[in-house]
C-alpha positions, -999 to +999 in steps of 0.1 A: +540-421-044+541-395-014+504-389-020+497-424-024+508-431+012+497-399+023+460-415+014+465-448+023+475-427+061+446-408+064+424-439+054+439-454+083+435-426+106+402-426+093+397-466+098+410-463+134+387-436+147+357-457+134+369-483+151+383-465+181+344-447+183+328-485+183+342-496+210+345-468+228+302-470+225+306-506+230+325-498+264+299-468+276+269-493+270+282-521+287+294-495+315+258-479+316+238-518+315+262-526+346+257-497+361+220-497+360+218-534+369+239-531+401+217-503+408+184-516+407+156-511+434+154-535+461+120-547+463+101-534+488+090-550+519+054-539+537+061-527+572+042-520+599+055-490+597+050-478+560+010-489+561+014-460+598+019-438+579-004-441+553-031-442+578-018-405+599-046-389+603-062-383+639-096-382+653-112-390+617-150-387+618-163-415+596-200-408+597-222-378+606-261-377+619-283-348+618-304-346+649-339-324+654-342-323+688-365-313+721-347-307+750-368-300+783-351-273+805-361-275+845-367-250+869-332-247+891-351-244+920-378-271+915-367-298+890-403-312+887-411-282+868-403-280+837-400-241+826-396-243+788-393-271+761-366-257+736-362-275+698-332-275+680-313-288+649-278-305+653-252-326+639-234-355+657-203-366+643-184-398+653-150-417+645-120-433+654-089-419+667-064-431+638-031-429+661-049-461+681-052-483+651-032-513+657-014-530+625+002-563+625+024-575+598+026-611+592+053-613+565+061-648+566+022-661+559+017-628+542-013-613+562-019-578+576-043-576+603-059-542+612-076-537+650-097-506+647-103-485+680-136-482+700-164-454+678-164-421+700-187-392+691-159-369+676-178-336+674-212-323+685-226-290+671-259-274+678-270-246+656-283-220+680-301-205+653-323-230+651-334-228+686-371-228+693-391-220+725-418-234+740-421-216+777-449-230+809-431-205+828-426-167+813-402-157+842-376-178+820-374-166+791-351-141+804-319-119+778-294-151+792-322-179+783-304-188+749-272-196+765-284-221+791-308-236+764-275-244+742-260-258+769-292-278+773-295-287+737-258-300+735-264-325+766-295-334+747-279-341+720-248-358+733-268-379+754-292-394+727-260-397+703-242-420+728-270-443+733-280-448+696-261-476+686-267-468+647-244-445+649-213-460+662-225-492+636-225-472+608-192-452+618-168-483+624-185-497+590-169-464+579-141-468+591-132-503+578-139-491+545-116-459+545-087-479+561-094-503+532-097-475+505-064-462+526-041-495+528-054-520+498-042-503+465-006-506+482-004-534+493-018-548+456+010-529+441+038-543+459+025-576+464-013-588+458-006-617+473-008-604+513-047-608+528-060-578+547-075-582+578-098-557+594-116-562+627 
């Protein structure tokens, strides 16, 4: 009789921690669904700020030209005369300062309008290697003639540069498309339903 009730003890022991361990489960799911659900992520919201940032980079040279040049050097004295003719090989490299691009957010009508900068030539490099002479006057061609025909070769090529318009046409071309490349996949992933406007 003792064990009988002894048995029919444990069994409820037994019973009760089953039943104890259920809901004690059913109590840490429901805790962790609630807790999860009151924690979700606000959805984000596209700020002028956020596409800024994604966008950080300064002075960005969008397109690069390779020059071979002439540039005429002039006697100091008599600038009629032209003492040498000096060739050269260069490369031009213009862009857009990205701290001046201007972004507008339009949440309400959902439309993001980028104003890119003016083109500037970003960097000019002349390869003095590649410097050839061609002297009317021997007297110039002197141990220092090298430096002033650098100095020639990078006004050469700094004035040609900022008077082909090719150039800034194809850099600002560039430039759209990288600040598309840049801003476009985020704005898709957040919401797809915002225009993009470059000008």
């Amino acid at each position: 009789m003792e064990a009988e009730q002894s048995q029919k003890i444990s069994k409820k022991k037994v019973t009760f921690l089953i039943i104890g361990a259920i809901v004690l489960a059913v109590i840490i799911a429901a805790g962790a669904f609630f807790f999860m659900g009151s924690n979700k992520p606000e959805p984000e919201i596209i700020s002028q700020s956020t596409l800024e940032k994604i966008i950080n980079v300064s002075d960005l040279s969008t397109f690069e030209a390779v020059y071979n040049g002439i540039a005429k050097v002039a006697n100091e004295k008599d600038p009629e005369k032209i003492d040498y003719y000096v060739s050269y090989d260069a490369k031009v490299k213009a862009g857009v300062d990205f701290e001046k691009v201007d972004i507008t957010v339009d949440n309400e009508n959902k439309v993001i309008t980028v104003s890119v900068p003016e083109i500037k030539i970003t960097d000019v490099n002349v390869d003095i290697a590649s410097l050839d002479y061609i002297f009317f006057d021997d007297k110039a061609n002197t141990a220092t003639v090298s430096q002033e025909a650098y100095k020639k070769c990078i006004e050469d090529v700094t004035n040609e540069s900022n008077n082909e318009n090719a150039i800034y046409e194809l850099a600002e071309q560039n430039a759209h498309n990288i600040i598309e490349a840049l801003i476009s996949p985020f704005v898709e992933q957040l919401d797809a339903e915002y225009e993009l406007i470059i000008d």
